[in-house]
N, C-alpha and C positions, 0 to 999 in steps of 0.2 A: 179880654184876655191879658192876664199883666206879662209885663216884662221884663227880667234879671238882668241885671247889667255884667256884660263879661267880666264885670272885675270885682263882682261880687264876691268872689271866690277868695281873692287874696285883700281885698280891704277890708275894714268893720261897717258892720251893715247901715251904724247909726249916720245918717247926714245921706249916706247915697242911694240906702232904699228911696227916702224922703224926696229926692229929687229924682230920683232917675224910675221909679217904678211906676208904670200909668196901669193903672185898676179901674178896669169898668165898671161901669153901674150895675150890670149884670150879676159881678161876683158876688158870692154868697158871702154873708156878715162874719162868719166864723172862719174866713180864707183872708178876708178883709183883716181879720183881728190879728191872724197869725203871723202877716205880714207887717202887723204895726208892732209887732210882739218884738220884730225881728228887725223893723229898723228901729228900736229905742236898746238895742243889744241885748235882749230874753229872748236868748237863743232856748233854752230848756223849756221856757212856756211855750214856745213859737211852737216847739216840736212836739210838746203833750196834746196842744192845740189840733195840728194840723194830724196826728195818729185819731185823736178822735175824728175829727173830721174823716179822713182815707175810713173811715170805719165805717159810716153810712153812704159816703161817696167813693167808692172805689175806680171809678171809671173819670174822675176827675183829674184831666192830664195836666192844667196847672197848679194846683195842689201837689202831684207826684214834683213838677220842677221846684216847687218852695222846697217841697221834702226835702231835694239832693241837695239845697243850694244850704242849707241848715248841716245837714251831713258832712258837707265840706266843711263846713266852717266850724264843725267838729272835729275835722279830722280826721272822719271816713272815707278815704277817697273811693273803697271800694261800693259801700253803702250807697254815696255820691252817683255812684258810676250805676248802680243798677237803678235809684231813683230817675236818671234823667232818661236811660231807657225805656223806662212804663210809662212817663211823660210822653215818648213819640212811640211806645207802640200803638197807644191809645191816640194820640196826636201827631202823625207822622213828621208836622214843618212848624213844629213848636219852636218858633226862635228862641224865646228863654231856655229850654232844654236843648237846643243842638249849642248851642253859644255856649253854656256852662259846663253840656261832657264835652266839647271841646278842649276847654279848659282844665277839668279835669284829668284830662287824658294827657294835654300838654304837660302840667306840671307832674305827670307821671311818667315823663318822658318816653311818650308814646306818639310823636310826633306824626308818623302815617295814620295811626289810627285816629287822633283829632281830627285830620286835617279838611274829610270830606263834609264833616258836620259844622266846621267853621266855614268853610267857601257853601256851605247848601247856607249856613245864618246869613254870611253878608251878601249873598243874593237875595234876602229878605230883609235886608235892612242896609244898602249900598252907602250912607254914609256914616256909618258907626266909625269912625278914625282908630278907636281901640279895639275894636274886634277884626278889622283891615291888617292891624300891627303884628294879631296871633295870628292869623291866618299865614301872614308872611314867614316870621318865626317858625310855623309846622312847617314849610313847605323848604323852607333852608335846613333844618334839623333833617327832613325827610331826606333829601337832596344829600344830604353831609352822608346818612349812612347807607344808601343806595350806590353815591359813589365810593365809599369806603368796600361794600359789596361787590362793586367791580361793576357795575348796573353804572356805565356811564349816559349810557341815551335812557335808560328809567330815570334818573337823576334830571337830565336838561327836558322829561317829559312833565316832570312832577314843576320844575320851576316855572315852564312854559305857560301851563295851565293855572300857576298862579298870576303871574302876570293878566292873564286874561279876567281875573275877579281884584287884582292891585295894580295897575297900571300906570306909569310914573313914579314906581316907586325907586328907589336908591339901589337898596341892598338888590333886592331881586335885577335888576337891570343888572348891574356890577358883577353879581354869582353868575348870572348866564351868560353872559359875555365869557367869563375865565372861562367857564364848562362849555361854550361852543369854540372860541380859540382851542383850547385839548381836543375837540374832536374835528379840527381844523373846518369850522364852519364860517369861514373866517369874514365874509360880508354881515352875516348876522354878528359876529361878535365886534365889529368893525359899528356896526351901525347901536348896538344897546350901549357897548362903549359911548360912546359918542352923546346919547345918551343923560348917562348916568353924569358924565364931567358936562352937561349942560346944567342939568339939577345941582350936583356940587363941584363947581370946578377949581377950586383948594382943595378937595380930598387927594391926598397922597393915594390912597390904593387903587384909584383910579386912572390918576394921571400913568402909575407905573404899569395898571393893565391894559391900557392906553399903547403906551408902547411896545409891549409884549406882543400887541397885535398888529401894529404898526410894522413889527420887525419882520413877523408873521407873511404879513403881506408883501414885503420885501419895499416897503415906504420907508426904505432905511435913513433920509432926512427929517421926517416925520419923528419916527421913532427914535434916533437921538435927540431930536430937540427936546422928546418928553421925556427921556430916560436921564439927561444931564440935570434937567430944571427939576425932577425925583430926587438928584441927589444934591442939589444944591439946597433940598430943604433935608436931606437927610444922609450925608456924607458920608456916616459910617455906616451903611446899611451893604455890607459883605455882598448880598446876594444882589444888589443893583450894578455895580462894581464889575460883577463879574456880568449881568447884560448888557452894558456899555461896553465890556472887551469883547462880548458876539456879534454886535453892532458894525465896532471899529473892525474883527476880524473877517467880518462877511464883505464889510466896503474895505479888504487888501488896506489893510494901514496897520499892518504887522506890530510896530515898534509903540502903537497907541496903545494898541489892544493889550501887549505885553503889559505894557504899563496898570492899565486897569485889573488884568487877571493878578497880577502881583501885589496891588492893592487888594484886591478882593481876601486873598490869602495871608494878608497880613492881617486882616483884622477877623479874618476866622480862619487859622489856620490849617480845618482838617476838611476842606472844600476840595473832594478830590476833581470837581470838577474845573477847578482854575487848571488846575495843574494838567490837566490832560487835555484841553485847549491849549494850552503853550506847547504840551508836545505836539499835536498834530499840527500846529502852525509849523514845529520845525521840521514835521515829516513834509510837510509841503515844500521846506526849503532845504532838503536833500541831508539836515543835519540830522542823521540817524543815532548818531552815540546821545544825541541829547535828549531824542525821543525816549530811548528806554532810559533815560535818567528820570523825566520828567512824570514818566506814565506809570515808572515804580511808586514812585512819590503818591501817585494819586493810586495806586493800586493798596499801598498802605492802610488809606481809607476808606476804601471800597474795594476788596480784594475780588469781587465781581462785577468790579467795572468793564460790561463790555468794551466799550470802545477804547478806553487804556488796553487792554488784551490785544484788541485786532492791530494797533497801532504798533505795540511792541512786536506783533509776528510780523508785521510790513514791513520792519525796518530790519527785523534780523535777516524777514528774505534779501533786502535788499544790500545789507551784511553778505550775503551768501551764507549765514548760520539757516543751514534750512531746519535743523535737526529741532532747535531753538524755536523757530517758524512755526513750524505745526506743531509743536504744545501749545505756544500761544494760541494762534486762531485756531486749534480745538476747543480751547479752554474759553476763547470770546464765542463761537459759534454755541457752544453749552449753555451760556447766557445772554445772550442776544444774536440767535436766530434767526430774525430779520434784517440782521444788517450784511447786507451784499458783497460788500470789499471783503469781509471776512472769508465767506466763501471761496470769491475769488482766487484770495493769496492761499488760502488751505489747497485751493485745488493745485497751482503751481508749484507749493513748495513741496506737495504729496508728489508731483513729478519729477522734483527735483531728489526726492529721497526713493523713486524709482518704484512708487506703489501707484502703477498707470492706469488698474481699472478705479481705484479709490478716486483718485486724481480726477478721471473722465466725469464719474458722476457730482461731485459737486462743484467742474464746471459747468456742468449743466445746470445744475443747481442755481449758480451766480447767474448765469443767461437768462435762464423764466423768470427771478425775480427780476434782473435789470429790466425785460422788457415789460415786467408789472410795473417797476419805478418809473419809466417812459411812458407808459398807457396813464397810471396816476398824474402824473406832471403834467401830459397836455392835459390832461379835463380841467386843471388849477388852472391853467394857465389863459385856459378860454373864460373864468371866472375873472381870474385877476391879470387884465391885458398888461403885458410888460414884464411882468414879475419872470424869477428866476432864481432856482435854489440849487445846491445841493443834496444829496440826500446824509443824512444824518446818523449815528448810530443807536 
């Protein structure tokens, strides 16, 4: 039974048929030819060849994979795509036909659809290194628009299970780690992390998802060690800037973190998120006129910045502008609905503007979540002994 090298597809046949294609004794002398037809680059005879041939041999499923792989390299992807199918309807674990509509399918960017026919090839061929490499490629492609879909655990299920046919690989380590840190699975992301900066530990996007998890975890020495030596290979990178002032603001070193949030906004000015970190540090330090200075600022940027919203209605409550108060945390509670403080202050400033059954019910509101944010926190907490956060908006 021969076999098509995955990269058949996109090289010229002459030199790789030659080396990479193993033909049995068995095959028929006119399968034989169409193959030699087609590693010396007579693509056209290859293909008049092998139409006669499918003519008296129709049930011959590596003949249909020569066909597709001719087809491609015509420039039929569609033609391509139905030849490798009659290959495995006839031959269901034809690794030349699952390896090459894989590939097909990839450079159609059809990423889920490849992706089963590549992990069924290199379960039949475990060290092909170039068909390991597509395989990985589908299943991050897959991953990128399952998470785009909003499919965040379809995304870390499709990585997972490549992992399980690529194992040690770089990228895949690296992407499930980010994608289990976002669904705060954070011993697992804590551990491929860990990892992936074994295999490359110079990679900048590692050391910086490194510390993201780190921070995560609340190994907030950990986590700046990696987050500084990030930018001390990459100093203007805005968005590091601005994790080292989460770092320094989470470890109360107020005037550090200022510092880095200010840098972070210097060199990308429209980071509404620097700017609304410097204000809640000053809601924390009772400086209210600075908060709505600072939270407009970033509200400019994201005029649906929750938590810029909830911050300026906490500070006009505590202004006594309640009138001011509840537009804001109506307006934060509109778009970020789960963040608790908002509730809160809507419920008292609704009291303080004298609408008491309004008021009653989304205190109640802020009590079932806080005691949800308390039930969530100890179960982290029995995961990650020590740690300690607040909640977030």
């Amino acid at each position: 039974m021969g076999y098509i090298s995955p990269l058949l597809i996109r090289c010229s046949a002459t030199g790789l048929l030659l080396s990479t294609l193993a033909v049995m004794a068995q095959t028929p002398e006119t399968l034989q030819r169409a193959r030699g037809l087609l590693a010396r680059g007579q693509v056209d005879e290859a293909d008049r060849t092998l139409e006669t041939f499918l003519q008296r041999h129709p049930d011959n499923a590596d003949a249909w994979s020569l066909l597709g792989a001719i087809r491609a390299q015509q420039n039929e992807p569609t033609k391509a795509e139905d030849a490798f199918r009659k290959a495995l309807s006839i031959q269901p674990h034809l690794t030349s036909a699952e390896t090459n509509l894989g590939h097909v399918l990839l450079d159609e960017h059809r990423p889920s659809d490849a992706l089963p026919y590549l992990a069924e090839a290199l379960r039949s061929d475990r060290g092909d290194e170039q068909l390991r490499e597509m395989l990985v490629n589908a299943a991050e492609a897959t991953a990128l628009q399952q998470r785009a879909n909003g499919d965040r655990n379809g995304a870390l299920a499709t990585l997972l299970s490549a992992k399980t046919d690529a194992p040690h690989n770089f990228a895949l380590l690296l992407d499930t780690s980010i994608l289990e840190d976002d669904l705060r699975l954070l011993r697992d992301a804590d551990r491929d992390v860990h990892e992936a900066r074994s295999i490359r530990p110079e990679d900048l996007k590692a050391l910086y998802a490194e510390a993201r998890v780190k921070m995560d975890l609340q190994d907030m020495p950990a986590a700046e060690r990696d987050m500084r030596a990030y930018l001390k290979a990459r100093p203007d990178d805005a968005t590091a800037h601005y994790g080292l002032g989460r770092i320094l603001q989470i470890t109360q070193r107020s005037d550090e973190a200022r510092s880095e949030f200010e840098r972070s906004i210097a060199l990308a000015p429209n980071q509404a998120e620097s700017y609304y970190q410097i204000g809640q540090m000053a809601l924390d330090h009772g400086n209210y006129t600075e908060v709505q200075q600072e939270c407009r600022k970033a509200l400019e940027h994201d005029p649906k910045h929750g938590g810029a919203l909830a911050a300026m209605g906490i500070a006009a409550f505590r202004l006594k502008q309640y009138g001011e108060a509840v537009q804001s945390l109506q307006a934060a509670i509109a778009v970020a609905p789960g963040y608790q403080p908002a509730h809160y202050y809507y419920g008292l400033a609704l009291a303080k503007t004298g609408q008491k059954e309004a008021s009653e019910r989304e205190l109640k509101v802020a009590a079932q979540m806080a005691d949800e944010q308390n039930r969530r926190e100890a179960q982290r907490l029995q995961l990650v002994p020590g740690a300690s956060s607040a909640p977030q908006p």
